[in-house]
C-alpha positions in Angstrom: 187.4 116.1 67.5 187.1 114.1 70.6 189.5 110.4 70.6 188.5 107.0 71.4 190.5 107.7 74.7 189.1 110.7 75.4 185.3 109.0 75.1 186.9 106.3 77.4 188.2 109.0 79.7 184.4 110.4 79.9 182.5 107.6 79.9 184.2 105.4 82.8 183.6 101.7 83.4 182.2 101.4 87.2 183.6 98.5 89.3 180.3 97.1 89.5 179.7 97.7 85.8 183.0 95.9 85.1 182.3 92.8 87.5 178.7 91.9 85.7 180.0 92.5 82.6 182.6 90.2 83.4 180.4 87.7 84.8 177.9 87.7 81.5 181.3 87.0 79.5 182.4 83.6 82.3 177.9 82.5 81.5 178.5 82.2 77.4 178.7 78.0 76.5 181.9 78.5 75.0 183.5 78.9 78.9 180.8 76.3 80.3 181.8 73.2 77.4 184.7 72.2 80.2 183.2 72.7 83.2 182.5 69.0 85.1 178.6 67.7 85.5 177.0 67.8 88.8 177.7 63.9 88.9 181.2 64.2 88.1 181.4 67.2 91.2 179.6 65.2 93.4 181.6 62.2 93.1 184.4 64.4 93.2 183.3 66.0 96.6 183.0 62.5 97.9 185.8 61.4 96.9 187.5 64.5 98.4 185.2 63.9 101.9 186.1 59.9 101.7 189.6 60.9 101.3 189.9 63.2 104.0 188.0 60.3 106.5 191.1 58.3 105.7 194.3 60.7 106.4 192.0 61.8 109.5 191.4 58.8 111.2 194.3 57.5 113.3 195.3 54.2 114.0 192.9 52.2 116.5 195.8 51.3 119.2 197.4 55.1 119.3 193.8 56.1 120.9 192.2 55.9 123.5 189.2 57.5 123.3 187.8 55.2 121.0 187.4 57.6 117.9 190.0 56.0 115.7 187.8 53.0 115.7 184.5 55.2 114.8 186.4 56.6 112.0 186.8 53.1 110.7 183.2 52.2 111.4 182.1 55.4 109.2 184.3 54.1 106.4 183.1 50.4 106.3 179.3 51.7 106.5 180.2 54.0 103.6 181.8 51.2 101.5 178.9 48.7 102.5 175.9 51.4 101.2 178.1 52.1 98.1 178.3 48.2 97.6 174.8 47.7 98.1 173.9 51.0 95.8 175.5 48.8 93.3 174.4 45.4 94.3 170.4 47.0 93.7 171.1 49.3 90.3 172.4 46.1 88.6 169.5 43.8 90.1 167.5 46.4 89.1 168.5 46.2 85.4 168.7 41.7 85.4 165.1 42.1 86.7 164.2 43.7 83.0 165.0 39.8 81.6 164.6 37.3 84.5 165.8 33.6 83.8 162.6 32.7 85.6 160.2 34.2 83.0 158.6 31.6 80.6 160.0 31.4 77.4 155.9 30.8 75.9 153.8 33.6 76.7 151.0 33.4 74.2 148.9 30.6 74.9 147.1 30.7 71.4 150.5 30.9 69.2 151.4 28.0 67.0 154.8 26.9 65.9 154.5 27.9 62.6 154.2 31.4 64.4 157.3 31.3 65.9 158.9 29.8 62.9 157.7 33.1 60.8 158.2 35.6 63.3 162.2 34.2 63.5 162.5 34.0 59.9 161.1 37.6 59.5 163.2 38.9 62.9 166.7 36.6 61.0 165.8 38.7 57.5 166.2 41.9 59.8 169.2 41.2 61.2 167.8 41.1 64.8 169.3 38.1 65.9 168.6 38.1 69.4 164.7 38.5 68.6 165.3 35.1 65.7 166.8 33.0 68.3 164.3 33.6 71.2 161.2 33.2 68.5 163.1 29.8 67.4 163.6 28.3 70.8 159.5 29.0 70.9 158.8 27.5 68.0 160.6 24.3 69.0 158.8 24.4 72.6 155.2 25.1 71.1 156.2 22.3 68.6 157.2 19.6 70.7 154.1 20.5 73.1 151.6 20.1 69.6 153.4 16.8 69.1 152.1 15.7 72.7 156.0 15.2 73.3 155.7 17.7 75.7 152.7 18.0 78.3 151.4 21.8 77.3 152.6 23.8 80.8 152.3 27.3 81.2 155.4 29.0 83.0 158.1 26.4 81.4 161.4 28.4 81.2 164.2 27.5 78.6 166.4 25.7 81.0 163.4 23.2 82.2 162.3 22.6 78.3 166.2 21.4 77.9 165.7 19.3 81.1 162.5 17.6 80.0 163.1 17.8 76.4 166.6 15.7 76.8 164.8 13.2 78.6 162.1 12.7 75.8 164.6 12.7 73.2 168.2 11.9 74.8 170.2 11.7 71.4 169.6 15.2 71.0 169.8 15.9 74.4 173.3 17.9 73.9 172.1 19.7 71.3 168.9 21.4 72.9 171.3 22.3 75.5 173.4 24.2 73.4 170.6 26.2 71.6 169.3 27.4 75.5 172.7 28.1 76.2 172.5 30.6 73.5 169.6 31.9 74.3 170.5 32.0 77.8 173.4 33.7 77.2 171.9 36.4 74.3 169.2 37.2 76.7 170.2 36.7 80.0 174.6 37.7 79.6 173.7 40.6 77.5 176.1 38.6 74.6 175.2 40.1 70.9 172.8 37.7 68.8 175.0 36.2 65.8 173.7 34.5 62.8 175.8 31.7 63.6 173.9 31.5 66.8 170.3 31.5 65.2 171.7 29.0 62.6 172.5 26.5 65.5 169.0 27.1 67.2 167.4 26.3 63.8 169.2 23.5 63.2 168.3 22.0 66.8 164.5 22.6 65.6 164.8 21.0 62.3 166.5 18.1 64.2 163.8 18.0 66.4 161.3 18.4 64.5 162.6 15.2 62.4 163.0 12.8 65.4 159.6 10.5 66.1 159.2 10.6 69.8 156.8 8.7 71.3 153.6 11.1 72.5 153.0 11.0 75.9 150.4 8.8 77.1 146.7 10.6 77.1 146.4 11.3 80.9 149.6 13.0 80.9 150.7 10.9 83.8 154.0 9.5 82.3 156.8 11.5 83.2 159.0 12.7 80.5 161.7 10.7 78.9 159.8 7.3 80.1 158.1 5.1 78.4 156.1 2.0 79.7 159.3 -0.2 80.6 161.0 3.0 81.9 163.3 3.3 78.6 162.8 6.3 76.1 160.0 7.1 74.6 160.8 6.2 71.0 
C-alpha cells in the first residue's frame, strides 16, 4: 500500500506551483489586517523622500555651485504647499458654518416658532440646535416688537451690537448668549443644557423689558431716543 510520502514522492510540488500557492496564502485578510493604508504609505514615502532632501543637501557656504541653496529652496516650497494644503482643508470645513451667515433665514417665521422648535430640539437633547432656535426667537421677537428694524442678513454678533444699544441694562447679557452660540456653532464647542438655559433666560429677560419701539420711519438709529438717551 502506497504512504503519504510515497504519494508526495510521485506527485511533486513544481517551483512555480509552490510560489502561487504561496502567494494565494500572503492574499487571505488575515495577512492583509496589518498591512499600512495607501495614506499611511504615502505619507510614509514622503516622509522617507523629505527626509532624504534634508541629509542630502549640504550646507549653503561649503558650495559653490549653488545647489545647496536649491536644496533649501525645494524644502521651503514643500513646507509652504503643505501649509497651504492645510490652511485650505480647514477653510474649507469653517466655510460649512460662516460667522457671516444670518442667524434669520425664514422671513415668514414667528417667535413663537423659534420658541417651539428650541423647546422641542432642548426635549431631544440637541443642544446646539435649542440654543441657535432661541437666539432666533429673541431676534424675530425683538424685530415684532419694532425694537428692532426687520433686516434681512443681521448676523448674531450685530443683533448683540444693536440690541445692547436698545436695551443697555441687558446689554452684557445678550452678549453672553451670542457668545454661546458663537462659540457652539462657530468653535465646534458641544451644546450644554446649561448653555441653552442661559440663552433662554436672556430671552425671557428680554422679552420682559418695555423698550421703546422705534419711531415709524425707521430713521432712529438704535439705542436712541428723541434726546439721544435710551429708548425706554
Amino acid at each position: 500500500m502506497p504512504t503519504l510520502l510515497d504519494s508526495a514522492a510521485l506527485d511533486p510540488v513544481g517551483r512555480d506551483e509552490a510560489r502561487e500557492m504561496a502567494r494565494r496564502e500572503l492574499e487571505k485578510q488575515v495577512y492583509q489586517r496589518d498591512k499600512p493604508s495607501w495614506l499611511q504609505r504615502t505619507w510614509d514615502d514622503f516622509s522617507e523622500w523629505l527626509q532624504d532632501l534634508f541629509n542630502g543637501s549640504p550646507a549653503p557656504d561649503t558650495q559653490g555651485s549653488g545647489s545647496g541653496w536649491a536644496s533649501i529652496v525645494v524644502i521651503i516650497v514643500v513646507v509652504l504647499i503643505a501649509v497651504a494644503i492645510v490652511a485650505w482643508l480647514m477653510r474649507g470645513r469653517r466655510n460649512l458654518r460662516s460667522r457671516n451667515d444670518p442667524l434669520l433665514e425664514d422671513e415668514t417665521s414667528t417667535a413663537l416658532d423659534h420658541r417651539d422648535a428650541a423647546e422641542r430640539h432642548a426635549a431631544a437633547g440637541q443642544w446646539a440646535e435649542a440654543i441657535r432656535e432661541r437666539l432666533r426667537a429673541i431676534a424675530r421677537d425683538l424685530e415684532e416688537r419694532a425694537v428692532l428694524a426687520a433686516r434681512p442678513g443681521r448676523t448674531a454678533d450685530e443683533l448683540a451690537q444693536e440690541t445692547g444699544e436698545a436695551v443697555p441694562e441687558l446689554a452684557e447679557d445678550l452678549r453672553v448668549a451670542v457668545r454661546i452660540f458663537d462659540d457652539v456653532w462657530y468653535g465646534d464647542r458641544p451644546g450644554t443644557a446649561e448653555g441653552y438655559a442661559q440663552v433662554k433666560d436672556v430671552d425671557e429677560k428680554l422679552r420682559a423689558a418695555k423698550p421703546k419701539p422705534l419711531e415709524a420711519d425707521d430713521l432712529m438709529p438704535a439705542g436712541a431716543g428723541e434726546d439721544g438717551g435710551p429708548r425706554w
